[in-house]
TIBA-35185 format. One line per 4 residues: their letters; for each residue x, y, z of N, C-alpha, C. Coordinates in steps of 0.1 Angstrom, whole numbers, plus 5000, padded with zeros to 4 digits. Example, Ala and Ser with C-alpha at 12.3 -4.5 7.8 and 13.67 -1.06 7.14 Angstrom:
<nodes>
as	5132 4943 5078 5123 4955 5078 5132 4967 5078 ~ 5128 4978 5071 5137 4989 5071 5129 5000 5079
</nodes>
This chain:
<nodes>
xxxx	1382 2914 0482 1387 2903 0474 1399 2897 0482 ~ 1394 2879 0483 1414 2879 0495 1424 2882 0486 ~ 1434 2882 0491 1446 2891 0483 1453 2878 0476 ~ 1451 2866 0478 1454 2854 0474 1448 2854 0457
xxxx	1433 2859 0454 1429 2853 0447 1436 2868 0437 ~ 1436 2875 0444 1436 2893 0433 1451 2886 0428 ~ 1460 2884 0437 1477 2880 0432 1474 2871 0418 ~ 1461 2862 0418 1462 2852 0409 1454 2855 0395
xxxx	1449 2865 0399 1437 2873 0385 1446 2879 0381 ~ 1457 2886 0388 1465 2898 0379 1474 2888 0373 ~ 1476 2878 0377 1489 2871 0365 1480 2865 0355 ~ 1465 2864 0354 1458 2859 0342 1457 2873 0335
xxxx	1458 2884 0338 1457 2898 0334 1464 2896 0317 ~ 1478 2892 0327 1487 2896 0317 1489 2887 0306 ~ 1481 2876 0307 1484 2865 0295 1481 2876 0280 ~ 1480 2865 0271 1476 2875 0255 1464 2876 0254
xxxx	1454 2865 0260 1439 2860 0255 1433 2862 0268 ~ 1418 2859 0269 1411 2858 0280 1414 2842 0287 ~ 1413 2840 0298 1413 2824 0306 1402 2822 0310 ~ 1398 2808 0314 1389 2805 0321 1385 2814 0334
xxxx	1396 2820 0337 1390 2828 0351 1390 2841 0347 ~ 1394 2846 0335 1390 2860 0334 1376 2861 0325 ~ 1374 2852 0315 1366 2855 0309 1348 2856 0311 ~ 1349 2851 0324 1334 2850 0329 1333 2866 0333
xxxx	1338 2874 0341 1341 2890 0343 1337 2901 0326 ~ 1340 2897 0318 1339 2902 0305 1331 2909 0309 ~ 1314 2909 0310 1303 2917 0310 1309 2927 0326 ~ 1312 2924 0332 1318 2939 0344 1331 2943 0335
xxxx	1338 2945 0329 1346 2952 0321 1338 2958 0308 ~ 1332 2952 0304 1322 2963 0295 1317 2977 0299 ~ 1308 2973 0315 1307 2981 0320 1314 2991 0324 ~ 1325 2991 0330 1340 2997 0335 1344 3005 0322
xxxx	1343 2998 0310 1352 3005 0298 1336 3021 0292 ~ 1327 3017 0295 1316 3020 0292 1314 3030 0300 ~ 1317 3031 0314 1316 3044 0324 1330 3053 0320 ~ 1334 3048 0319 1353 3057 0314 1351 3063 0304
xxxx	1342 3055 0294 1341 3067 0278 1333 3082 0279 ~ 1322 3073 0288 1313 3086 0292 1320 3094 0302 ~ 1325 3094 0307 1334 3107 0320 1345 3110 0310 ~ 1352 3107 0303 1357 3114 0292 1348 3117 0281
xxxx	1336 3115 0278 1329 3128 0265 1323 3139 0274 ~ 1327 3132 0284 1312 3150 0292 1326 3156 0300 ~ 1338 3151 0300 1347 3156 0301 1348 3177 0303 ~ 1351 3185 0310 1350 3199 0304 1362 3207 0314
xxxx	1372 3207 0310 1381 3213 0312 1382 3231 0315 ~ 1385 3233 0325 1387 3252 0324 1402 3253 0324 ~ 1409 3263 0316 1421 3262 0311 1431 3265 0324 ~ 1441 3267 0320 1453 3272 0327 1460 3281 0326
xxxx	1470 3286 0333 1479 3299 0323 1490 3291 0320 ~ 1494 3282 0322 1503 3276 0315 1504 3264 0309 ~ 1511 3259 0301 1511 3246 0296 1513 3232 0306 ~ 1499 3228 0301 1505 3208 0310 1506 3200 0304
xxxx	1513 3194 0305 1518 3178 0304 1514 3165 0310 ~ 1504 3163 0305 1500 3148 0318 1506 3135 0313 ~ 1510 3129 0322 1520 3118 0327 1507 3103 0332 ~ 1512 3099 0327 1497 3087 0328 1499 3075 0326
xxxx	1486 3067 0329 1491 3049 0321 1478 3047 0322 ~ 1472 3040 0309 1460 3029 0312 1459 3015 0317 ~ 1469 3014 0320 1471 3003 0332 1470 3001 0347 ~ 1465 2994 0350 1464 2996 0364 1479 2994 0371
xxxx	1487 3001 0381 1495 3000 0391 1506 3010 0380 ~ 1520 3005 0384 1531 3010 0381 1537 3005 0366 ~ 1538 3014 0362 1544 3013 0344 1557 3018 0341 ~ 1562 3029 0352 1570 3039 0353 1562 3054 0352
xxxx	1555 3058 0355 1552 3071 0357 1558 3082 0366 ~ 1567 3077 0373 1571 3087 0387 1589 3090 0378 ~ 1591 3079 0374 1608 3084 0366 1603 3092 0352 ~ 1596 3086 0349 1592 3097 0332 1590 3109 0338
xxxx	1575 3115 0350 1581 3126 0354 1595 3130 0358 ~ 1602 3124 0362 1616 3131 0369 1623 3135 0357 ~ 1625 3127 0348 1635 3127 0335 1627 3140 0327 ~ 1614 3143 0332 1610 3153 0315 1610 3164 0326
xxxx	1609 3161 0337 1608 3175 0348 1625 3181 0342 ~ 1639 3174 0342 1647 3174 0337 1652 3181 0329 ~ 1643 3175 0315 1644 3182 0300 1643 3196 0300 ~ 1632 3195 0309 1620 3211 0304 1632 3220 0308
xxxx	1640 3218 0326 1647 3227 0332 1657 3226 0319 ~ 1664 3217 0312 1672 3220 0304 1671 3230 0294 ~ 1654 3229 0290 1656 3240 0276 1651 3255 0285 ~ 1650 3258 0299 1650 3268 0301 1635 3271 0303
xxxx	1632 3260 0309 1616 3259 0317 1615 3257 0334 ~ 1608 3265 0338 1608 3265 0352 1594 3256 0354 ~ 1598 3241 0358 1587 3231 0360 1577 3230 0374 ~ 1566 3231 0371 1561 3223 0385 1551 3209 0383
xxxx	1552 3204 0393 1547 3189 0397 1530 3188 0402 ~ 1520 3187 0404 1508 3183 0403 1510 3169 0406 ~ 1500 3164 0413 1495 3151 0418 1484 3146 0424 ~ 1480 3138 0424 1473 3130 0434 1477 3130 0446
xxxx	1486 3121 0447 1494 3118 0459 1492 3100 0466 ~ 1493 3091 0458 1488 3079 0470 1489 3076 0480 ~ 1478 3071 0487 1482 3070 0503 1484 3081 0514 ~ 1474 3091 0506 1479 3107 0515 1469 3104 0527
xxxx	1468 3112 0536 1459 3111 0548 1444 3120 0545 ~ 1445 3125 0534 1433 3133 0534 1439 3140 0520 ~ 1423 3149 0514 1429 3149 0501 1426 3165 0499 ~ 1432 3173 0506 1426 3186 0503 1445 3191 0496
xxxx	1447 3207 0491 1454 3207 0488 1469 3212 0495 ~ 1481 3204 0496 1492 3209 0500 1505 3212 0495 ~ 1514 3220 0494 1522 3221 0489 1538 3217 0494 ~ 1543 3211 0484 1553 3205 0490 1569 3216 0482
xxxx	1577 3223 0487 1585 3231 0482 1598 3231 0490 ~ 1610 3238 0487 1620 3242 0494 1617 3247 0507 ~ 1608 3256 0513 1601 3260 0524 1593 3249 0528 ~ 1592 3237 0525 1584 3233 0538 1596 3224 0549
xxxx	1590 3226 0559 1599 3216 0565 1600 3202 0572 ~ 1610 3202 0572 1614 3184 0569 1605 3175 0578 ~ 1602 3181 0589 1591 3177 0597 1575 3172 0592 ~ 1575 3185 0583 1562 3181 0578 1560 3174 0560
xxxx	1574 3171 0559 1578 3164 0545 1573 3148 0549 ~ 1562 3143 0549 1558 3127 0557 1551 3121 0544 ~ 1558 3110 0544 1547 3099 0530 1532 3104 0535 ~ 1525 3100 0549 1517 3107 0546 1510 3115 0548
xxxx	1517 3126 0543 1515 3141 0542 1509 3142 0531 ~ 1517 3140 0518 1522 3136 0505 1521 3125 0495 ~ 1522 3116 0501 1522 3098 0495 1538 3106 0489 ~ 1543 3087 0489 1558 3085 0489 1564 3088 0472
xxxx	1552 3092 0460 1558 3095 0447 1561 3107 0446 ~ 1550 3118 0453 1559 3132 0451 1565 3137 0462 ~ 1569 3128 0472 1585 3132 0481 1593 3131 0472 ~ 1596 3115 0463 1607 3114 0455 1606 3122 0446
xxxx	1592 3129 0437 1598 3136 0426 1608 3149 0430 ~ 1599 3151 0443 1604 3170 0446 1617 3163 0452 ~ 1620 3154 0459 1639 3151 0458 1646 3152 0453 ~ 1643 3145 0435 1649 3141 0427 1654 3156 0420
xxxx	1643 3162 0417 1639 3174 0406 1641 3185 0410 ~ 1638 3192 0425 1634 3203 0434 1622 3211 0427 ~ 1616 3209 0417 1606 3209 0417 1593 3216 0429 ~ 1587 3226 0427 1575 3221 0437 1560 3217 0434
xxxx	1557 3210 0445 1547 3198 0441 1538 3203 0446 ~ 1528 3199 0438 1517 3202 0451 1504 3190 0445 ~ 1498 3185 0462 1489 3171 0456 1477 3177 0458 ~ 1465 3171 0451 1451 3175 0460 1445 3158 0452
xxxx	1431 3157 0455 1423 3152 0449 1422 3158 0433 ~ 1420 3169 0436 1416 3180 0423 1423 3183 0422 ~ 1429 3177 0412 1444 3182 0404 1444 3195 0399 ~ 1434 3204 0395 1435 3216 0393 1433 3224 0404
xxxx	1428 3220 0414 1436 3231 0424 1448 3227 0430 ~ 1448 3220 0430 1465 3217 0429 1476 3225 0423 ~ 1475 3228 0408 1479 3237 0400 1473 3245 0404 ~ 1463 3252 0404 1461 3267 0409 1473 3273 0423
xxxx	1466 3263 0437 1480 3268 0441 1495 3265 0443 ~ 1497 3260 0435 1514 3259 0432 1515 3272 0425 ~ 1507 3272 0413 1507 3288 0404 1508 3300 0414 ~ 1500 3301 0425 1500 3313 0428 1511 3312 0440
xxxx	1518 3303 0445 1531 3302 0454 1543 3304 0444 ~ 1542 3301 0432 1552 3301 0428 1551 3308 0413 ~ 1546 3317 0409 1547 3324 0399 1557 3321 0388 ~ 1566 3317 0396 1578 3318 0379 1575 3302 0372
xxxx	1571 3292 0379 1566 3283 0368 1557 3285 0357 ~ 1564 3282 0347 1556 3285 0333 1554 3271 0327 ~ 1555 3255 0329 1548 3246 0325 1545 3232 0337 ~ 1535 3225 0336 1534 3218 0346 1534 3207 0341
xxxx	1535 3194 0351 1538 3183 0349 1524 3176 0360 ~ 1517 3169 0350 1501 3163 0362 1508 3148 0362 ~ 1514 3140 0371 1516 3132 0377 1503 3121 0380 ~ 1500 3111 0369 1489 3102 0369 1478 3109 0367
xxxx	1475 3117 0357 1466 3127 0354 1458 3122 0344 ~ 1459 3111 0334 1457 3110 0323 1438 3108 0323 ~ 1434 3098 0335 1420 3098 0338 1409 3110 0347 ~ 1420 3119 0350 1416 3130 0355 1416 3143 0346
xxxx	1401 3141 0343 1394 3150 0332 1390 3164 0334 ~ 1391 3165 0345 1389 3182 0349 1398 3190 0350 ~ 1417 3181 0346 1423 3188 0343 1428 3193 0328 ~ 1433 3201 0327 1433 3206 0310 1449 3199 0305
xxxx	1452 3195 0297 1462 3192 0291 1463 3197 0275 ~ 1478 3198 0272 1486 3200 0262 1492 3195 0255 ~ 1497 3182 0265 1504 3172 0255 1499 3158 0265 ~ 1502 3152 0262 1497 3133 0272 1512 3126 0271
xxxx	1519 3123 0278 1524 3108 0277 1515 3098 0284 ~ 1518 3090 0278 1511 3075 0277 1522 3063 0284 ~ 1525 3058 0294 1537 3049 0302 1528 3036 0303 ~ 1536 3024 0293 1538 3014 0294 1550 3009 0296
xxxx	1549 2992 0300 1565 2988 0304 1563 2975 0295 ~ 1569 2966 0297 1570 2954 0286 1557 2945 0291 ~ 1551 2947 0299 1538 2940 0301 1529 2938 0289 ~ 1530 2954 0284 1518 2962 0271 1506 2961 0277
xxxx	1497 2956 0270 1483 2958 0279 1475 2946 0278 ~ 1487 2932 0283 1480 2924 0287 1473 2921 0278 ~ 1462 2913 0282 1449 2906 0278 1440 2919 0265 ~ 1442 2928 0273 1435 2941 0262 1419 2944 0266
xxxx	1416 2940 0277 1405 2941 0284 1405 2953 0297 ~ 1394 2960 0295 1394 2968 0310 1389 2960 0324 ~ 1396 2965 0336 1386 2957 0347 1377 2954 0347 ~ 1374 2943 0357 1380 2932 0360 1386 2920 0359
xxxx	1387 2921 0341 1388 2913 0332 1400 2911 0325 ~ 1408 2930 0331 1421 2928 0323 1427 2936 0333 ~ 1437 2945 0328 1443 2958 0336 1444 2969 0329 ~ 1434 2970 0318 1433 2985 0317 1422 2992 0323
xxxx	1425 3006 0328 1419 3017 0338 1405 3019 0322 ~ 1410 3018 0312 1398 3020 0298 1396 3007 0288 ~ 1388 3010 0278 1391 3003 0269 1402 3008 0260 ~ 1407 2998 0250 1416 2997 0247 1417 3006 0233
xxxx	1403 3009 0228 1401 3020 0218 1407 3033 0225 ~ 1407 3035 0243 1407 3047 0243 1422 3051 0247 ~ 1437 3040 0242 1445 3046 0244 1454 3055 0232 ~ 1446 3050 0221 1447 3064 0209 1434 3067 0205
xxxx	1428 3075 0208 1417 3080 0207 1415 3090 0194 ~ 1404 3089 0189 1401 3091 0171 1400 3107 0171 ~ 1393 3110 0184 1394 3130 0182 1401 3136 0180 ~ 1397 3141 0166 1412 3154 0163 1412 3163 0171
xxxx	1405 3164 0182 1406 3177 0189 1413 3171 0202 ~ 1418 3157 0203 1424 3158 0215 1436 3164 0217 ~ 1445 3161 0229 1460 3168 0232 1466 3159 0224 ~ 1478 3161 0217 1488 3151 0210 1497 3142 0223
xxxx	1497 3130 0218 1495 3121 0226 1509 3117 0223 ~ 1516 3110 0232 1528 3100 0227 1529 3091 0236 ~ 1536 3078 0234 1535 3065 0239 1551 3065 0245 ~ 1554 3061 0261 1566 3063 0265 1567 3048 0266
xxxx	1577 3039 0259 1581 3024 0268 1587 3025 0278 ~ 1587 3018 0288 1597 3021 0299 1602 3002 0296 ~ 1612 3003 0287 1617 2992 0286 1613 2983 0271 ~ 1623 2973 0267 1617 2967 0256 1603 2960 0253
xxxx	1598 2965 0245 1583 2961 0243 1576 2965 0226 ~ 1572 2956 0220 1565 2944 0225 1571 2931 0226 ~ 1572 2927 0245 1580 2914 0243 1564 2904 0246 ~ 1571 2889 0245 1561 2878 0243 1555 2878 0257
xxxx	1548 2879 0262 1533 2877 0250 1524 2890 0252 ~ 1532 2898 0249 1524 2916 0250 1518 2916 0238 ~ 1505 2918 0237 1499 2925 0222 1499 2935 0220 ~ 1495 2939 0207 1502 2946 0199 1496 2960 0204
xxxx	1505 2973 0203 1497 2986 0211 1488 2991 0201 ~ 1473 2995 0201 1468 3003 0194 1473 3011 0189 ~ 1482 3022 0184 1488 3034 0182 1500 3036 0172 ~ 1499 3043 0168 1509 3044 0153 1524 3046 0158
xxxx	1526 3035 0155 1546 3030 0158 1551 3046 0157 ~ 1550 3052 0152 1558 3069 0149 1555 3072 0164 ~ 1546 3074 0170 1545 3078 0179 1544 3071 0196 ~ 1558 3059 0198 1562 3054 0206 1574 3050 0205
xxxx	1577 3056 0217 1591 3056 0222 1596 3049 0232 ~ 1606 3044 0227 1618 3035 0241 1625 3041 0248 ~ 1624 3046 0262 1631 3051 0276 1638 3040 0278 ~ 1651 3047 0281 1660 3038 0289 1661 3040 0302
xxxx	1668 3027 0309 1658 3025 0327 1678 3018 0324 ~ 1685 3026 0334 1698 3019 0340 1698 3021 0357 ~ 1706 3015 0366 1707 3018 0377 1717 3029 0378 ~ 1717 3035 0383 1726 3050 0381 1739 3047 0395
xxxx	1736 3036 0404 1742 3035 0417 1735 3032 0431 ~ 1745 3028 0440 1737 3030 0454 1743 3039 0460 ~ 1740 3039 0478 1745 3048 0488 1736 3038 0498 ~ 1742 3040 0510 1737 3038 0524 1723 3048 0525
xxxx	1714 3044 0534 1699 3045 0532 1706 3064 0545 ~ 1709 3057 0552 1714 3071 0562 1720 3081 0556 ~ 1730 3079 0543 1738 3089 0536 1722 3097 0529 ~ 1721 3088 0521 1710 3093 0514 1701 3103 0518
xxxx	1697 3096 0528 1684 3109 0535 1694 3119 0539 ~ 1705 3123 0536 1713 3138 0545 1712 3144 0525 ~ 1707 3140 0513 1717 3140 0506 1727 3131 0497 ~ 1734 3125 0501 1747 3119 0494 1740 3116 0477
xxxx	1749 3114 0471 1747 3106 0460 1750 3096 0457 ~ 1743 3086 0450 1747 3072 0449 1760 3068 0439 ~ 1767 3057 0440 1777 3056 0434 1779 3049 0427 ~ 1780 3045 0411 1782 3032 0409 1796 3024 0416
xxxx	1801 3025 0419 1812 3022 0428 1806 3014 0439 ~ 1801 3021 0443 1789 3013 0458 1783 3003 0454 ~ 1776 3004 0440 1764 2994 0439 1777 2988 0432 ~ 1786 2981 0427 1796 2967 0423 1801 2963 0432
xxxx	1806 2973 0443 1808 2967 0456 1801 2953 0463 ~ 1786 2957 0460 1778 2946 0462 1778 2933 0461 ~ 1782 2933 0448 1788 2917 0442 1794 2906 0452 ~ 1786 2897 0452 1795 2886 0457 1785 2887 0474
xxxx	1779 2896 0481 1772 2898 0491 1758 2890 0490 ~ 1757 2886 0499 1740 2879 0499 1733 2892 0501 ~ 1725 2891 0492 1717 2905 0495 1701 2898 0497 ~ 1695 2907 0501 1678 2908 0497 1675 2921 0491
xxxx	1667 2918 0487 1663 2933 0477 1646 2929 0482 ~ 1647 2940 0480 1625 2943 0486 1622 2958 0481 ~ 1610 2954 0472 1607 2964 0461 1594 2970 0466 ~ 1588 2980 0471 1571 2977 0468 1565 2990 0455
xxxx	1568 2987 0444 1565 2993 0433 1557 2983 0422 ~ 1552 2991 0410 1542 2981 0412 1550 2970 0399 ~ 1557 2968 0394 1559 2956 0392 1574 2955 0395 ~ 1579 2950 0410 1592 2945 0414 1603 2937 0409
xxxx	1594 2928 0400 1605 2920 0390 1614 2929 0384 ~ 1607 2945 0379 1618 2950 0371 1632 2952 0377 ~ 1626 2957 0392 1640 2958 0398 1649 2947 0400 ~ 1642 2942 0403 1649 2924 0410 1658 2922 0392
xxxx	1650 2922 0382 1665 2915 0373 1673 2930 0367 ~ 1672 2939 0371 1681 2946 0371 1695 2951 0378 ~ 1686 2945 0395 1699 2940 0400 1713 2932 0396 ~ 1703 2923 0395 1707 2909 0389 1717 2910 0375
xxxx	1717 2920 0368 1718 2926 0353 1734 2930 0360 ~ 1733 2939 0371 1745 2943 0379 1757 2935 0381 ~ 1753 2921 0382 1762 2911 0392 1762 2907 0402 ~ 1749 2911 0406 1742 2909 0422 1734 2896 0423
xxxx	1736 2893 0438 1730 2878 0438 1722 2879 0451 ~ 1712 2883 0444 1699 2887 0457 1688 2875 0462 ~ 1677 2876 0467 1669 2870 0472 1659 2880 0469 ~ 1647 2877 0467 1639 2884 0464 1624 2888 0475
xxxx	1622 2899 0476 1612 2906 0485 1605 2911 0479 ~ 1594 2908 0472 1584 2918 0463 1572 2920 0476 ~ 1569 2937 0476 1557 2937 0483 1544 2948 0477 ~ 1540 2947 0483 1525 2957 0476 1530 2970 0471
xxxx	1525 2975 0460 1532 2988 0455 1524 2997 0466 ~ 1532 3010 0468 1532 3021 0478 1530 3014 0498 ~ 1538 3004 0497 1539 2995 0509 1545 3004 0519 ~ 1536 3007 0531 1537 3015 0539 1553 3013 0548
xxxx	1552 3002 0549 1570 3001 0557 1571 3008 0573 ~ 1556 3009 0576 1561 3011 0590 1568 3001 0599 ~ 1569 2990 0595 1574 2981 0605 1585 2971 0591 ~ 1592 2967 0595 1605 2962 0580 1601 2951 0581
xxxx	1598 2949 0563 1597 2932 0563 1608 2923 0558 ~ 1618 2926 0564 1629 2915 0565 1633 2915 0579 ~ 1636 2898 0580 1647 2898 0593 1654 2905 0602 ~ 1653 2909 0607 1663 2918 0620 1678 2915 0618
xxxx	1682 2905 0617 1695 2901 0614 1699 2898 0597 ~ 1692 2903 0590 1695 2903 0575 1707 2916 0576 ~ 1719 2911 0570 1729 2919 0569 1729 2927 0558 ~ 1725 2927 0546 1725 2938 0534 1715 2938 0532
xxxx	1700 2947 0531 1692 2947 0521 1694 2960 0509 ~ 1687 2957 0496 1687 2967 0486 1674 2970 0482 ~ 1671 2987 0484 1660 2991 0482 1653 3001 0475 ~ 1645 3003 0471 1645 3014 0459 1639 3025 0463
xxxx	1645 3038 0455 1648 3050 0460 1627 3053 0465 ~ 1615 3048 0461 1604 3049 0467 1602 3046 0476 ~ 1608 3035 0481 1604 3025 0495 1617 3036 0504 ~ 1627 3040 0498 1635 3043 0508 1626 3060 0517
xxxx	1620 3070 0506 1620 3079 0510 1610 3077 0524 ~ 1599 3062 0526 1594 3059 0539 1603 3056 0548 ~ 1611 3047 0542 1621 3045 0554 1633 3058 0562 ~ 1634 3068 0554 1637 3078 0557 1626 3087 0562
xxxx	1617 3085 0564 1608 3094 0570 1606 3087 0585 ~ 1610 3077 0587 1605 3072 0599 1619 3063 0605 ~ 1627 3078 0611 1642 3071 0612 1642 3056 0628 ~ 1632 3053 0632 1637 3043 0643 1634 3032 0634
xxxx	1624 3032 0618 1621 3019 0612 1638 3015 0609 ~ 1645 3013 0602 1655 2999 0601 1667 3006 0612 ~ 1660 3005 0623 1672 3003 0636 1676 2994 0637 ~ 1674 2980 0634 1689 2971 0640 1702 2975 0627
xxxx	1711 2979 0639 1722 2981 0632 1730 2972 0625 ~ 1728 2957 0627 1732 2948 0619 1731 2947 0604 ~ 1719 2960 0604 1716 2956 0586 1719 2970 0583 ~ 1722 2969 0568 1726 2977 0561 1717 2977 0551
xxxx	1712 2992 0550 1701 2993 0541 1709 3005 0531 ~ 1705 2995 0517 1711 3004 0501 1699 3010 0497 ~ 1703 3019 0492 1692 3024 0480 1701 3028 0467 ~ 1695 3021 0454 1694 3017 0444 1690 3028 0440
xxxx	1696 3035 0430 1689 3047 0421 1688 3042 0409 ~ 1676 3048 0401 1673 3046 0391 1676 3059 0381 ~ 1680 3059 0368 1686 3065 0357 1676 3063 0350 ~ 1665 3072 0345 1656 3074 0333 1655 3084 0321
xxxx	1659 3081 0307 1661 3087 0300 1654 3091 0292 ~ 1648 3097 0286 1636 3097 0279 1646 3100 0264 ~ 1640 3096 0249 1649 3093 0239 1648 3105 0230 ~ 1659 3109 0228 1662 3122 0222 1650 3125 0210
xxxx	1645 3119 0204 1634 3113 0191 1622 3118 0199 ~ 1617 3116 0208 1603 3119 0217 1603 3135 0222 ~ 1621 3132 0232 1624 3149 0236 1622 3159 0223 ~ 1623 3161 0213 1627 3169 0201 1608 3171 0199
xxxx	1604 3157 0198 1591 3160 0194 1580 3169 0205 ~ 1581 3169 0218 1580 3170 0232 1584 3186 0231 ~ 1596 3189 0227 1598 3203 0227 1595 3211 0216 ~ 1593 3206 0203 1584 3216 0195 1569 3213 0196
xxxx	1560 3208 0205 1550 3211 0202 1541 3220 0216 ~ 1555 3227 0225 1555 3235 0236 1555 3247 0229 ~ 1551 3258 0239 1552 3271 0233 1569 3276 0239 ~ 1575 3288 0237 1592 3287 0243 1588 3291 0257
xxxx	1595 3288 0265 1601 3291 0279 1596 3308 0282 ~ 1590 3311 0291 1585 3325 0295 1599 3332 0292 ~ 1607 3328 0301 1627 3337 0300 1628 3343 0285 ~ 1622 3332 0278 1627 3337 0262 1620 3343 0251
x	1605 3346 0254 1591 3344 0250 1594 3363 0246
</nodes>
């Protein structure tokens, strides 16, 4: 599909109704929503020894899935849970299973080793990760490298039925679900029945916003208001892209500094706007660089003589893996941290429906 026409279907995605150009597709989203019901009823899970939590979206691209992991990887360490991370991995070079930990080394820490979401979680979290295709062996060996984790976290898990889950979050952003149609018709990964699904026997489910929603012209979520919750999304700071990969922490001090600087900001997540007016939310007076979510960055796409860019902590962990990419020294490369909170209302419900912490068991 040229990428001209895909840029132009996904902004009919998101309208409230079907358009002239989505609605002739209808009968291939039937289909689509019609193969996803069936791989979830023949669905058959072999358990775990420990509790998982799958992290998901029925949306196609980025909703916030990689900060709701970080923030609940978070929680769990708070109440005295030793977490580990499960993934996919996008953009990995091959999909067998690896593990990403305190022991591996930095050499072989590469986007694509890993894909660039679980570099950042196991940065963010320390956490260890481990990606496969098959998410459950993925979990199997993290389990046996690392024994003392007692609950896990499946990182875009929610369509991947052969792993077992305990509880679901569900990550939307103010988009909602669009049109309410599955591909290629809309942007959901299902139909729209199946983002609260009628079986009492499923995992208890909850709805994460990443942001105010429902704004115009998002329709309305299938799912009982009790069980959706509003995350808060602040910029936590910046730091120099070079501080950062040693470590440093970002400052809010750094990021107001910015003020008043021509900046560019260049995002490749999957919906960039959010960054760009959060910048902007800051005091910052940017130019905007939206590029493809998980945008490889071997080569920089700004200017050689651009004097500030601002970048987000995903795109940076490439640019930190591949230290000759932003050599001209004229430019100054930020990274933007993000602050994700999950809301005390969700956390409470989130932690009683876990069994306790092995330490305390």
């Amino acid at each position: 599909m040229p990428a001209a026409f895909s840029r132009l279907l996904q902004r009919h995605w998101w309208r409230a109704a079907l358009t002239p150009l989505t609605a002739p597709l209808l009968p291939l989203s039937w289909a689509v929503g019609a193969v996803a019901a069936r791989r979830r009823a023949r669905a058959r899970a072999q358990a775990l020894p420990v509790p998982v939590i799958v992290v998901g979206n029925v949306i196609v691209g980025g909703a916030g899935k990689t900060p709701t992991v970080i923030a609940l990887a978070e929680r769990l360490r708070g109440w005295g849970y030793v977490p580990g991370i499960v993934s996919r991995g996008h953009g990995r070079a091959d999909a067998g299973v690896l593990l990403l930990d305190a022991s591996t080394p930095a050499a072989d820490a590469t986007p694509a080793a890993f894909g660039d979401e679980p570099l950042l979680m196991h940065r963010r979290t320390g956490a260890p990760v481990a990606v496969a295709r098959r998410r459950r062996e993925a979990a199997l060996r993290l389990l046996a490298a690392h024994p003392e984790v007692d609950v896990l976290i499946a990182d875009d898990g929610l369509q991947h039925h052969a792993l077992p889950r305990d509880l679901e979050l569900v990550v939307f952003d103010g988009r909602g679900i669009g049109n309410g149609h599955p591909l290629p018709a809309g942007p959901l990964r299902e139909r729209a029945d199946a983002i609260w699904p009628a079986s009492t026997g499923s995992a208890p489910r909850f709805i994460v916003v990443n942001g105010r929603w429902p704004a115009p012209p998002a329709r309305a979520l299938p799912a009982p208001r009790e069980r959706c919750f509003e995350a808060q999304r602040t910029l936590g700071g910046a730091v120099l892209l070079a501080d950062w990969s040693r470590g440093a922490p970002a400052t809010r001090q750094a990021l107001l500094a910015l003020r008043g600087r021509p900046l560019l900001a260049a995002a490749g997540i999957g919906d960039p706007e959010r960054f760009f007016t959060m910048l902007e939310a800051e005091g910052l007076a940017i130019a905007r660089l939206p590029l493809p979510d998980h945008a490889a960055l071997t080569t920089l796409p700004w200017p050689a003589d651009t004097p500030d860019v601002v970048v987000t902590e995903k795109d940076a962990v490439k640019l930190a893996a591949t230290p000759d990419t932003p050599a001209p020294t004229r430019t100054r490369v930020w990274v933007a941290t993000l602050d994700f909170g999950l809301p005390d209302a969700l956390a409470d419900a989130l932690r009683g429906a876990l069994p306790a912490p092995r330490a305390s068991a």
